[in-house]
LOZATI-150081 format. One record per atom (N, C-alpha, C): atom name; x negated, y, z negated. Coordinates in nm, 3 decimals, m for minus. Layout:
# LOZATI-150081
> CA/X/Y/Z;
...
***
This chain:
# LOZATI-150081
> N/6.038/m16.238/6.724;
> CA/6.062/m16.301/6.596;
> C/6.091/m16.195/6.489;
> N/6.031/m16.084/6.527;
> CA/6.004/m15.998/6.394;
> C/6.168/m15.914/6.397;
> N/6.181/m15.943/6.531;
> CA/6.335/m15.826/6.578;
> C/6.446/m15.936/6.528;
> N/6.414/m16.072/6.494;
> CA/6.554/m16.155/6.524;
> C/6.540/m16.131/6.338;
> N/6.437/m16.093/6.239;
> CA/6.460/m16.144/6.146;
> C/6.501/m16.011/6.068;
> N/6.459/m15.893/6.136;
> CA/6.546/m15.717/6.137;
> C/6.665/m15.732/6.178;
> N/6.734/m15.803/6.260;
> CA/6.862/m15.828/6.253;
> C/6.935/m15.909/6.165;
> N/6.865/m16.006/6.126;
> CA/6.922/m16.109/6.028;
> C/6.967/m16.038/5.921;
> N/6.813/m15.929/5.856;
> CA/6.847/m15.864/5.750;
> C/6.951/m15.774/5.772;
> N/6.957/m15.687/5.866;
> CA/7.058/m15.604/5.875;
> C/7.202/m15.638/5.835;
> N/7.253/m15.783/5.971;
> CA/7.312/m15.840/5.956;
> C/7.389/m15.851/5.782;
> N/7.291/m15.925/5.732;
> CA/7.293/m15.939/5.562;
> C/7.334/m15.858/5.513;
> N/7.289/m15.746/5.553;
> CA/7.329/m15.579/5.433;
> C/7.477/m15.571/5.401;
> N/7.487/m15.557/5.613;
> CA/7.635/m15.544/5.638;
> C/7.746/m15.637/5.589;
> N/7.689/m15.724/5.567;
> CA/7.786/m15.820/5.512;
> C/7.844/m15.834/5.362;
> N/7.704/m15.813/5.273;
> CA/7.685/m15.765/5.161;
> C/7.736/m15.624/5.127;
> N/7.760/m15.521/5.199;
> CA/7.855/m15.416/5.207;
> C/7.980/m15.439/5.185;
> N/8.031/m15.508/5.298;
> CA/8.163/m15.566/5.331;
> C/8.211/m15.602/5.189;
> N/8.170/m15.697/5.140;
> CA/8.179/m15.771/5.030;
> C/8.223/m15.644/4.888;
> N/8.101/m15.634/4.866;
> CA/8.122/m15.537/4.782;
> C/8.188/m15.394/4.801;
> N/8.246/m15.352/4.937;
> CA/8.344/m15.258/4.911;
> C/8.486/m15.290/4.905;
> N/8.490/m15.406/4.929;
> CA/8.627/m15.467/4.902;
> C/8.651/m15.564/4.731;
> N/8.554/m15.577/4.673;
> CA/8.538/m15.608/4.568;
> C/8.666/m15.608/4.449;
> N/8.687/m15.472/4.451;
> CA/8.746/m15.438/4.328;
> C/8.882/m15.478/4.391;
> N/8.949/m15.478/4.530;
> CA/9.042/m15.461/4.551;
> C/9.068/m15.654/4.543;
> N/8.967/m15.710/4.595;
> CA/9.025/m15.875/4.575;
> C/8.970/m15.958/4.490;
> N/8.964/m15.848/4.380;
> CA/8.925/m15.964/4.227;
> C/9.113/m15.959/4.212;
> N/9.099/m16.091/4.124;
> CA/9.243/m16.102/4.074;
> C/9.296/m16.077/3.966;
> N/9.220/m15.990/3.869;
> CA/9.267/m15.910/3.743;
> C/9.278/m15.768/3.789;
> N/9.222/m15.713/3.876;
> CA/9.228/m15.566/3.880;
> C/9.362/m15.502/3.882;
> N/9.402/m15.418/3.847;
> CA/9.471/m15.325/3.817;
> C/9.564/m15.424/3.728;
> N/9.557/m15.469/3.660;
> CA/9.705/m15.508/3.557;
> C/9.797/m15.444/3.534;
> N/9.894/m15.523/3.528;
> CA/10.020/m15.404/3.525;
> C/10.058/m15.306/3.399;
> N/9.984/m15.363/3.278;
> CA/10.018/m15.267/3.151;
> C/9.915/m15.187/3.161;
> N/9.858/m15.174/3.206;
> CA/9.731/m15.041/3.266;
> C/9.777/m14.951/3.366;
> N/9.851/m15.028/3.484;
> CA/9.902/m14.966/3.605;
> C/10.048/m14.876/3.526;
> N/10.107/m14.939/3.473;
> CA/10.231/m14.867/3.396;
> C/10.164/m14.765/3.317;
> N/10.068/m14.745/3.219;
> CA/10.021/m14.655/3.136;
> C/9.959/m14.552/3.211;
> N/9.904/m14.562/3.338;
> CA/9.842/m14.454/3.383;
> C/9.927/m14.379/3.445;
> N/10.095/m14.482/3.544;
> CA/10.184/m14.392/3.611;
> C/10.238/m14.346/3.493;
> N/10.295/m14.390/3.403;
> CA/10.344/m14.334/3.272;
> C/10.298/m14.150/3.304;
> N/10.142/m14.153/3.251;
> CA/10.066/m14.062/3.176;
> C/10.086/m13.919/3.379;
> N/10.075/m13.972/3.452;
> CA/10.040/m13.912/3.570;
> C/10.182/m13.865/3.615;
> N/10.303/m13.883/3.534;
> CA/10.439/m13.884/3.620;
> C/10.483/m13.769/3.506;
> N/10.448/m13.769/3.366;
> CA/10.439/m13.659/3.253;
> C/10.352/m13.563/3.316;
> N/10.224/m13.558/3.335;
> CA/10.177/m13.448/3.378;
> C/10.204/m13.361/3.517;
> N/10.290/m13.463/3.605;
> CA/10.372/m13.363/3.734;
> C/10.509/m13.326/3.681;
> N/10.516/m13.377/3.589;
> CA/10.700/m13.325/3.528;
> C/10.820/m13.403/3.615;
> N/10.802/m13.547/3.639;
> CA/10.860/m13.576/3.731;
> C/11.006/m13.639/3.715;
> N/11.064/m13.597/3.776;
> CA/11.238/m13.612/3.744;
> C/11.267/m13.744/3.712;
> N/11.399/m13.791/3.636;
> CA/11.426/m13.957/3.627;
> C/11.431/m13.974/3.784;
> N/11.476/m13.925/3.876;
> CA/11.499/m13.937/3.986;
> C/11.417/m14.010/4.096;
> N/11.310/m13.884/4.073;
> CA/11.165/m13.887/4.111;
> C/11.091/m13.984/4.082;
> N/11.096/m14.030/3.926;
> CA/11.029/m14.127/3.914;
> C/11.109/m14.211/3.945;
> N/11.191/m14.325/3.938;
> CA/11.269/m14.411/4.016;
> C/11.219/m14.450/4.180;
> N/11.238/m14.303/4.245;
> CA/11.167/m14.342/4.380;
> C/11.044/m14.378/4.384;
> N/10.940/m14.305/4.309;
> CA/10.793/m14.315/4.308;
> C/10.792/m14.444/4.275;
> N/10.863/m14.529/4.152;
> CA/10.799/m14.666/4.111;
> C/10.851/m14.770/4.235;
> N/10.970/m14.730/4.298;
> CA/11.041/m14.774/4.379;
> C/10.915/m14.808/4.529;
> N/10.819/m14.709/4.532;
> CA/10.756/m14.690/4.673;
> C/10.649/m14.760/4.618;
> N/10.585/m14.787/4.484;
> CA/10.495/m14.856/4.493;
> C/10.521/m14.975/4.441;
> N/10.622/m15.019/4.411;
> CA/10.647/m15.150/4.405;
> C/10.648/m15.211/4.529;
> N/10.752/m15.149/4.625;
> CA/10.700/m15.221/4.728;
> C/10.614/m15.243/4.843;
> N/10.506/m15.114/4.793;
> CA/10.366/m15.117/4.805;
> C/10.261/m15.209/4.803;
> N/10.296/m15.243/4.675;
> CA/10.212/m15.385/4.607;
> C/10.330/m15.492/4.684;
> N/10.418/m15.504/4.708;
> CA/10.449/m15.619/4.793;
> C/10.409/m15.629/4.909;
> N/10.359/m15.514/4.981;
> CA/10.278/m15.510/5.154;
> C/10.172/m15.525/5.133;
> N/10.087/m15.479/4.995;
> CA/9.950/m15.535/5.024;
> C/9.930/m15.646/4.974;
> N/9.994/m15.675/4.920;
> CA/9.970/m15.841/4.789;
> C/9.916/m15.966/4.897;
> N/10.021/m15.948/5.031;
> CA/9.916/m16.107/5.111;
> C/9.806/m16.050/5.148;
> N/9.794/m15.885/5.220;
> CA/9.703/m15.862/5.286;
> C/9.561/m15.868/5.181;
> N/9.563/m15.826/5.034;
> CA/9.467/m15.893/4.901;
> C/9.438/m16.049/4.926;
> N/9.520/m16.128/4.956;
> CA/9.513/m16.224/4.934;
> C/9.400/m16.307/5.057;
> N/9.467/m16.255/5.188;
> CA/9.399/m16.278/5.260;
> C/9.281/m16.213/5.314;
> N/9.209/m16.076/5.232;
> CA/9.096/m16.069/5.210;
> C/9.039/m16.189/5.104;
> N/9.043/m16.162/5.017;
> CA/9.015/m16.279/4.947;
> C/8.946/m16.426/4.982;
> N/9.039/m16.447/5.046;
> CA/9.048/m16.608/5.121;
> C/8.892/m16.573/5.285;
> N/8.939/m16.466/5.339;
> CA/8.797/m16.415/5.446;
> C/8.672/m16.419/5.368;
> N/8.671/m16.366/5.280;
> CA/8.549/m16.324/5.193;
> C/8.522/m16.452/5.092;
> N/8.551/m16.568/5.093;
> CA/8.516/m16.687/4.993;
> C/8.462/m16.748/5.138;
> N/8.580/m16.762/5.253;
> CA/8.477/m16.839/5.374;
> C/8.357/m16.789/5.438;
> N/8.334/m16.631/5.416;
> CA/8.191/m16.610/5.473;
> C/8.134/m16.662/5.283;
> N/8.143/m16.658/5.241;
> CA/8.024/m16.675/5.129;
> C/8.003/m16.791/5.176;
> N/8.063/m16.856/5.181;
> CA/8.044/m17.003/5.186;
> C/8.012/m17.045/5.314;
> N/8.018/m16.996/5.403;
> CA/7.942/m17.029/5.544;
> C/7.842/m16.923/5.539;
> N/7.802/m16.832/5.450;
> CA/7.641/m16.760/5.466;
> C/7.551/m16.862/5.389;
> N/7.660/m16.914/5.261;
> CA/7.547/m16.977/5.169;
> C/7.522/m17.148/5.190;
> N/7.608/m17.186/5.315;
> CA/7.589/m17.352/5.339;
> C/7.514/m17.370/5.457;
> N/7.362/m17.404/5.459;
> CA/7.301/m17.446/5.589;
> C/7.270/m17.316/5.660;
> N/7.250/m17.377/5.840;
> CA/7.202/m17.290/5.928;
> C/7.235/m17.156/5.935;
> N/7.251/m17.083/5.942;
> CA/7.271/m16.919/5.974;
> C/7.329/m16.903/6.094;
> N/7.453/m16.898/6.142;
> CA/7.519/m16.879/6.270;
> C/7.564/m16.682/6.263;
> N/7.484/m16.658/6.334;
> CA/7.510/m16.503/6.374;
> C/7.639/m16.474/6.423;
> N/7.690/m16.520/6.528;
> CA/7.798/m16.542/6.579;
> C/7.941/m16.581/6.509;
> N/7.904/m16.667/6.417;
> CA/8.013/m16.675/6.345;
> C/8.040/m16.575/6.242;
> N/7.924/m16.558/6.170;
> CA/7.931/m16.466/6.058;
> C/7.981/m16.281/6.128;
> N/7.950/m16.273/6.197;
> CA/8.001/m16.147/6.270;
> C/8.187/m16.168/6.318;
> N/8.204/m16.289/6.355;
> CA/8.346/m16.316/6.339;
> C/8.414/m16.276/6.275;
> N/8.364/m16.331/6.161;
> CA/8.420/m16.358/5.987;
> C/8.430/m16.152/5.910;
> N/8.286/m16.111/5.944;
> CA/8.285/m16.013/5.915;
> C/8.359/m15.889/5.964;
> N/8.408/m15.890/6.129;
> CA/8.479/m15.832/6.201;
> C/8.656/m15.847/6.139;
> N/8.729/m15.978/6.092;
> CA/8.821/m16.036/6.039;
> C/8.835/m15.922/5.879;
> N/8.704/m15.944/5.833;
> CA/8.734/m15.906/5.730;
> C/8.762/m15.715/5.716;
> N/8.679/m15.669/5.778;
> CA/8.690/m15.559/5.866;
> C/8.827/m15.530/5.853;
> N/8.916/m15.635/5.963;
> CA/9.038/m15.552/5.983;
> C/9.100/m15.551/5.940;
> N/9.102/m15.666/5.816;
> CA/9.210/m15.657/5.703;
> C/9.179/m15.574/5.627;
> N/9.055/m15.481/5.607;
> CA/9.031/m15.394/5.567;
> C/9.101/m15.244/5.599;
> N/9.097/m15.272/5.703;
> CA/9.212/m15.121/5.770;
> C/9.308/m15.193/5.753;
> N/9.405/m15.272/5.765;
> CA/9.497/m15.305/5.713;
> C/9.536/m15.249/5.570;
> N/9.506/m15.269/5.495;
> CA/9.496/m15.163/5.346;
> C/9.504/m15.063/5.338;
> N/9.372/m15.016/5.426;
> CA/9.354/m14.863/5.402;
> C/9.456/m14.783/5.476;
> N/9.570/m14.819/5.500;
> CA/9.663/m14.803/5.611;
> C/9.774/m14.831/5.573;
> N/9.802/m14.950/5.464;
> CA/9.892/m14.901/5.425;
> C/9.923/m14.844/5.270;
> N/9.801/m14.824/5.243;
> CA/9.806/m14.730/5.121;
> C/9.800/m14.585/5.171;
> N/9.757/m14.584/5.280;
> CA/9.747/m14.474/5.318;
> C/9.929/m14.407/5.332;
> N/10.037/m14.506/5.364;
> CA/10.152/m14.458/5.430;
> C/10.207/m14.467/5.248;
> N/10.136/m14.535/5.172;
> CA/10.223/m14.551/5.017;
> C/10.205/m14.406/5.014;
> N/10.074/m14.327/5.002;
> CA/10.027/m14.204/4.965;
> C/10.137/m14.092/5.026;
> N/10.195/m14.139/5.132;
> CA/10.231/m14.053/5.242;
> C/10.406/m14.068/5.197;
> N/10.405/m14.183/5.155;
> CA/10.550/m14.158/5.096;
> C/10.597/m14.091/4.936;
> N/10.484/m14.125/4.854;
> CA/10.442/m14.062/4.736;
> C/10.473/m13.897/4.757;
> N/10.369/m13.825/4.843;
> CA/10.396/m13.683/4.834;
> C/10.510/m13.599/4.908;
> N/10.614/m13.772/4.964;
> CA/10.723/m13.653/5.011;
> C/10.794/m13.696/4.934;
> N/10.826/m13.707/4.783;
> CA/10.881/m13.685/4.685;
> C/10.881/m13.581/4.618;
> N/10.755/m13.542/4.620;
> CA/10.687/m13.430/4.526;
> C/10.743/m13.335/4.578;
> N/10.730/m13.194/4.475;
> CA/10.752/m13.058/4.526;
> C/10.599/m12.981/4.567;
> N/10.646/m12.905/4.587;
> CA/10.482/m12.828/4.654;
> C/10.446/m12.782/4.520;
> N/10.479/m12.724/4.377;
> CA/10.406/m12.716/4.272;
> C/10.344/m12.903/4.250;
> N/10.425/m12.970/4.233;
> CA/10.385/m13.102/4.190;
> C/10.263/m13.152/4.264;
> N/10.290/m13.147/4.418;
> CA/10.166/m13.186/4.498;
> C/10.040/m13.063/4.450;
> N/10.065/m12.962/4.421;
> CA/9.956/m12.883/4.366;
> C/9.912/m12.921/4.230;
> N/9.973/m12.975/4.168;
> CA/9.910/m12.967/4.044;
> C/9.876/m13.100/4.017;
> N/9.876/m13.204/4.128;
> CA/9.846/m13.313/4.202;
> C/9.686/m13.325/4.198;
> N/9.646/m13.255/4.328;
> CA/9.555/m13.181/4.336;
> C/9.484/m13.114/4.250;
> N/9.488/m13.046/4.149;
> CA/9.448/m12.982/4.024;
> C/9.394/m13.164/3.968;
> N/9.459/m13.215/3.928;
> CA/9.470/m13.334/3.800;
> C/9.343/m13.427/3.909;
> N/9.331/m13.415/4.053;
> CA/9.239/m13.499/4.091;
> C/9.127/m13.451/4.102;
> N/9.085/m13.287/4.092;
> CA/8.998/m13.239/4.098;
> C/8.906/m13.215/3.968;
> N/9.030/m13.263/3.876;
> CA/8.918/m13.227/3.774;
> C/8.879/m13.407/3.707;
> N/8.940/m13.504/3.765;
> CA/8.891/m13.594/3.742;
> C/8.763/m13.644/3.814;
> N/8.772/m13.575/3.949;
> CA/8.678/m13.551/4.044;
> C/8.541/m13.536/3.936;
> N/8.540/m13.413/3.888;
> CA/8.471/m13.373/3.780;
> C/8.406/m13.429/3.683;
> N/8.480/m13.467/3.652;
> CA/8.464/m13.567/3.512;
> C/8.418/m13.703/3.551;
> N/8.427/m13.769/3.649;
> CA/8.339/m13.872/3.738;
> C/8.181/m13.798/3.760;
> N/8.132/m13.683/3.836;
> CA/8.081/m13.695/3.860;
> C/7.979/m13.627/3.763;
> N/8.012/m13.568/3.660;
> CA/7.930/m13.570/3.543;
> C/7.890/m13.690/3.468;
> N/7.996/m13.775/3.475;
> CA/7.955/m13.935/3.421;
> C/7.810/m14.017/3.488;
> N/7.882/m13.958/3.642;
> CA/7.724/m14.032/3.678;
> C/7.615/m13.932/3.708;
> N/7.613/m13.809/3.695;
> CA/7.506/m13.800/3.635;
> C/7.428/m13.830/3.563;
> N/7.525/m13.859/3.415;
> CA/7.444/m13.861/3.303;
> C/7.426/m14.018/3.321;
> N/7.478/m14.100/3.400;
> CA/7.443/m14.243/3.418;
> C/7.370/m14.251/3.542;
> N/7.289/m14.214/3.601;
> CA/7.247/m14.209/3.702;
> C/7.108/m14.292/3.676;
> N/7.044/m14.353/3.756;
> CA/6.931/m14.500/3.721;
> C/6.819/m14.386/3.630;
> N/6.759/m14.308/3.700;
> CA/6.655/m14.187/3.649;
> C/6.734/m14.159/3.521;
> N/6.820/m14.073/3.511;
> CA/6.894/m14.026/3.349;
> C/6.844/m13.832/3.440;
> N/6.870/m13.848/3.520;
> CA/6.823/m13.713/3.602;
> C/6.931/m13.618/3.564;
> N/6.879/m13.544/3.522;
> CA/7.067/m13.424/3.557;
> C/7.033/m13.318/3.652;
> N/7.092/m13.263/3.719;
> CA/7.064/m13.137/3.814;
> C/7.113/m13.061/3.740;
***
């Protein structure tokens, strides 16, 4: 009894993981486009990037966001049917591991093909640009992780 209800919880975590690492990606306001334009704006000035360059770059993620837009969608739609079959009635292990496995793979689905957006992104770039790429993420790197320091639950700083 004590092992079926250590799995249940487990079960739960994982699911509750699931959920929330896909979160940001299948709410339906995230990234707006006059935000998404202001940041490539600001990020395409600081690589110095040609009319050219930029053309292709907006070019690769436009139709970026057209390869992931169903695969969003149909996270989305996975992740409303486990809520709703965790939160209606009996507890089916079996199913919910279904559901969670599903959601899973539309998960690499994403990460896969943002991964090939990324991959088409830096063969635009020049090797200064991809360096100073790198520079601009490292120090945002930075600047994140001083934030949560100083936001950290304690108020701890190292």
């Amino acid at each position: 009894m004590k092992l079926q209800k250590i799995s249940a919880g487990a079960c739960a975590l994982t699911i509750t993981a699931l959920l929330a690492g896909s979160a940001a990606l299948a709410q339906p306001g995230f990234g707006r486009p006059a935000m998404r334009q202001q940041m490539r704006t600001r990020l395409f000035d600081e690589l110095k990037l040609s009319d050219t360059q930029r053309s292709d770059v907006q070019n690769i993620f436009a139709s970026g966001r057209q390869a992931i837009a169903p695969l969003a969608q149909q996270l989305r739609e996975k992740q409303a049917a486990l809520r709703d079959s965790v939160n209606g009635g009996a507890f089916d292990e079996t199913a919910v591991r279904a559901q969670a496995q599903q959601i899973a793979d539309l998960q690499a689905q994403v990460i896969v093909a943002r991964a090939q957006i990324r991959n088409q992104f830096l063969g635009v770039l020049t090797d200064d640009q991809k360096a100073r790429l790198s520079e601009l993420r490292a120090e945002r790197m930075q600047r994140f992780q001083e934030w949560r320091q100083q936001h950290s639950a304690g108020g701890t700083q190292s």
